[in-house]
C-alpha positions as CSV (number, residue, x, y, z in Angstrom):
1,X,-4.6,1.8,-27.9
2,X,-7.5,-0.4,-28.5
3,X,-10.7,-0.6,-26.5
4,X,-14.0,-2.1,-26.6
5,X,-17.1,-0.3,-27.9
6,X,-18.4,0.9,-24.1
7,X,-15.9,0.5,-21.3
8,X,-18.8,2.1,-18.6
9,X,-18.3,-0.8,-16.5
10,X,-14.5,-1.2,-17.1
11,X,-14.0,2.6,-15.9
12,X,-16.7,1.8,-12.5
13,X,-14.1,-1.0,-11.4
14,X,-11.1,0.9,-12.2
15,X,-13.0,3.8,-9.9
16,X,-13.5,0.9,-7.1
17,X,-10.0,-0.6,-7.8
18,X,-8.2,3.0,-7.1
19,X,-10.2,3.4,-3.7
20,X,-8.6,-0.4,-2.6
21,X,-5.2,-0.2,-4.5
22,X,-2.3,1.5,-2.7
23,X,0.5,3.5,-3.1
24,X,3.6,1.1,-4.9
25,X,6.7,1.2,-3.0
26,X,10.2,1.3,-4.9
27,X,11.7,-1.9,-3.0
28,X,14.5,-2.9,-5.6
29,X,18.1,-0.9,-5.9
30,X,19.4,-0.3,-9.6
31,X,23.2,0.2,-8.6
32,X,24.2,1.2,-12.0
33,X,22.1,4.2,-11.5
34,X,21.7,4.7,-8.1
35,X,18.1,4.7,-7.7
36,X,15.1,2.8,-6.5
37,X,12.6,1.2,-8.8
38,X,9.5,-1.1,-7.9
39,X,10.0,-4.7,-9.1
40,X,7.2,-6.4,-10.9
41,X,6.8,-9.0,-8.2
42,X,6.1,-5.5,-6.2
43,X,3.2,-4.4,-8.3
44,X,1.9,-7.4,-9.0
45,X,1.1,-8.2,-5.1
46,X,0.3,-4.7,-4.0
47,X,-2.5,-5.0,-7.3
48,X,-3.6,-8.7,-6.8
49,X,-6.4,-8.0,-3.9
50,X,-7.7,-5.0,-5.2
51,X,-8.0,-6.2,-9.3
52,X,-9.9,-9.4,-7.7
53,X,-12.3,-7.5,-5.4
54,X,-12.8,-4.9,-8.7
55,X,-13.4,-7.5,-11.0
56,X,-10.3,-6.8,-13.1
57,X,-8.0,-8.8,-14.8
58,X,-5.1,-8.0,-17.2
59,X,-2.9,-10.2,-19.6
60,X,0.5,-9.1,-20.9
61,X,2.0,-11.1,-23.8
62,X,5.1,-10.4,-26.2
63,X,4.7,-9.8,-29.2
64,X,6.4,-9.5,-32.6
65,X,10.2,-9.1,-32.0
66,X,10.5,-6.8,-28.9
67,X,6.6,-6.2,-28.5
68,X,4.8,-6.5,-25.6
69,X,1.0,-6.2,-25.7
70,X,-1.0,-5.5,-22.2
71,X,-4.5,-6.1,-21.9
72,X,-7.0,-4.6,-19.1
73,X,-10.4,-6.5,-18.8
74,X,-13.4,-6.5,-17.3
75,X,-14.6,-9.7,-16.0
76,X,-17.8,-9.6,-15.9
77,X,-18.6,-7.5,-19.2
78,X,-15.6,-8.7,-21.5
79,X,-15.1,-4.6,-21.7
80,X,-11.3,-4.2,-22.1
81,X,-8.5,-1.6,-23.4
82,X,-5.4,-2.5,-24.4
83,X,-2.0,-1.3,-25.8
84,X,1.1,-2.4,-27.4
85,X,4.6,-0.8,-27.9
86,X,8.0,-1.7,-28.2
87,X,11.7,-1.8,-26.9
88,X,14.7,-2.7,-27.9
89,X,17.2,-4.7,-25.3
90,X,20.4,-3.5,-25.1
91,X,21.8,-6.8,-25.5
92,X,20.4,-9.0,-28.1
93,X,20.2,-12.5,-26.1
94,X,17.7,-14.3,-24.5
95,X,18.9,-12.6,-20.6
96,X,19.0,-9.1,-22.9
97,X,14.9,-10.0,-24.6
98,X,13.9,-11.1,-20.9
99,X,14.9,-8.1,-18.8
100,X,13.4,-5.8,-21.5
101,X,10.1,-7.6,-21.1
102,X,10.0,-7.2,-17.2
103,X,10.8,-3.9,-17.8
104,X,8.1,-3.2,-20.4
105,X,5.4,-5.1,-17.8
106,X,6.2,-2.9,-14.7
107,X,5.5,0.1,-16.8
108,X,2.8,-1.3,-18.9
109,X,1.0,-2.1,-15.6
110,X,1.7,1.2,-13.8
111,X,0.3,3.0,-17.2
112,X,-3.0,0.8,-17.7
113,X,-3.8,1.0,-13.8
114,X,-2.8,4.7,-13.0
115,X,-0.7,3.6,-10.3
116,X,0.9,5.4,-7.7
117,X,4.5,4.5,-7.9
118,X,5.7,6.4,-5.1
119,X,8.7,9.0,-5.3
120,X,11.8,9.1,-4.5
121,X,13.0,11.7,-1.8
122,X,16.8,11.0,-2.5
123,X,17.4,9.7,0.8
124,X,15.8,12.7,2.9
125,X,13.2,10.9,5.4
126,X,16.0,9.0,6.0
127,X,18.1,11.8,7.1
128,X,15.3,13.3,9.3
129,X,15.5,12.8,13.0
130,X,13.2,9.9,14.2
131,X,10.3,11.6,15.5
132,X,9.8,13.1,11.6
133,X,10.4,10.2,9.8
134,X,7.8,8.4,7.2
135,X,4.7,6.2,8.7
136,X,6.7,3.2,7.0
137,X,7.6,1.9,10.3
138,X,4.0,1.7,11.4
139,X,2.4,-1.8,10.8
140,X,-0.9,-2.1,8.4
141,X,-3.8,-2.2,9.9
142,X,-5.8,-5.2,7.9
143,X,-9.8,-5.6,8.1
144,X,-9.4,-9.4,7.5
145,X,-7.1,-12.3,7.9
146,X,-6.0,-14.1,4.1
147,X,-8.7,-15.9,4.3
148,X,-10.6,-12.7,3.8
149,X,-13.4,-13.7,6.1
150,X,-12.2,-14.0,9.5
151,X,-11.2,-10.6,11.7
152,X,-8.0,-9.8,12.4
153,X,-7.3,-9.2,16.3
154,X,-5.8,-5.9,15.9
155,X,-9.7,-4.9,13.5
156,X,-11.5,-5.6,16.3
157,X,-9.5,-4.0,19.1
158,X,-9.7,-0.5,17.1
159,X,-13.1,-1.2,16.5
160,X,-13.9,-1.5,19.5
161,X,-11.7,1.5,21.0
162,X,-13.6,3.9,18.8
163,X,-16.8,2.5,19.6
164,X,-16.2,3.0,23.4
165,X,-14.7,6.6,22.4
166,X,-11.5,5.6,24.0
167,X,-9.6,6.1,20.8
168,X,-10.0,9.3,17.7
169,X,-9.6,7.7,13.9
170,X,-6.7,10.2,14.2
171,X,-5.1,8.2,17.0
172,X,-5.5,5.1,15.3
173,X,-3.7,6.9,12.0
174,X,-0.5,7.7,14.2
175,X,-0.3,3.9,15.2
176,X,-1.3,2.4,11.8
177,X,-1.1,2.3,8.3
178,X,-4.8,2.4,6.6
179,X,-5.8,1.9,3.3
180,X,-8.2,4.0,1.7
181,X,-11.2,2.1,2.4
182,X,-10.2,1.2,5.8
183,X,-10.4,4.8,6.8
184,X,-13.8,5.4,5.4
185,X,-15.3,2.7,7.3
186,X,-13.8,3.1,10.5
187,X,-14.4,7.1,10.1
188,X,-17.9,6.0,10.4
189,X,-17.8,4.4,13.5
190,X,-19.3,6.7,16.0
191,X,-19.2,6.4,19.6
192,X,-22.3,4.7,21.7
């Protein structure tokens, strides 16, 4: 690993970029072994928002023969970190050298970001009866439309509903999906 003589203000956005980024779902089926993995198109949209809003931005380039070399910046400072290491494709041909190098980036990225790639419970929320199954049914609740400046409907009408005291933050937890921020500011919403 290589880094850059102070990386204070590198490790303050990873700190902001790990209360925005969450949890990675596995959303791709590996057949062969019978397990779920995230894809890199996954990652890289659950980590797009948050690296922006953190002032983060990474690079990830081959190197050598089967090297791939993943860099972690800060924009602001030019503080980064970065590693390299290597894999050898099972197949030696360009489909062989290309799914080795996806490979190498989902993990790369999961390393140099800490991410929560979430685990695999072998098919038991599946198996529970409905009323214990997983929040994943539950829709996110998001602060802003895309254009990140405009309220989304659904903001406002929870906003509002805690702010009258009609609804608890708890409430609004069994009906949503929150990110980690999202619940610290609408757990400061008191009543009037």
């Amino acid at each position: 690993m290589e880094k850059s003589q102070s990386i204070k203000n590198l490790a303050a956005a990873l700190i902001l970029f790990h209360v925005k980024v969450e949890t990675v779902k596995k959303d791709s089926n590996n057949p062969f072994f019978k397990s779920k993995y995230a894809s890199l198109s996954n990652i890289l949209d659950v980590i797009h928002d948050p690296l922006q809003e953190s002032g983060l931005i990474f690079s990830q380039l081959p190197t050598d023969a089967n090297g791939l070399t993943t860099i972690l910046m800060h924009a602001e400072s030019g503080e980064f970190i970065q590693a390299t290491y290597e894999m050898q494709p099972t197949k030696n041909d360009p489909q062989g050298r290309g799914s080795a190098i996806t490979y190498q980036r989902r993990y790369a990225l999961a390393a140099i970001l800490g991410l929560n790639i979430d685990d695999d419970d072998d098919g038991n929320a599946a198996s529970q009866p409905a009323s214990q199954q997983t929040t994943d049914d539950k829709p996110w609740l998001n602060k802003t439309e895309k254009d990140k400046v405009t309220l989304t409907k659904e903001w406002k009408q929870v906003v509002a509903a805690l702010q009258k005291g009609i609804r608890t933050i708890e409430q609004v937890k069994t009906a949503y999906k929150l990110s980690k921020e999202n619940v610290i500011e609408l757990s400061n919403i008191k009543p009037q």
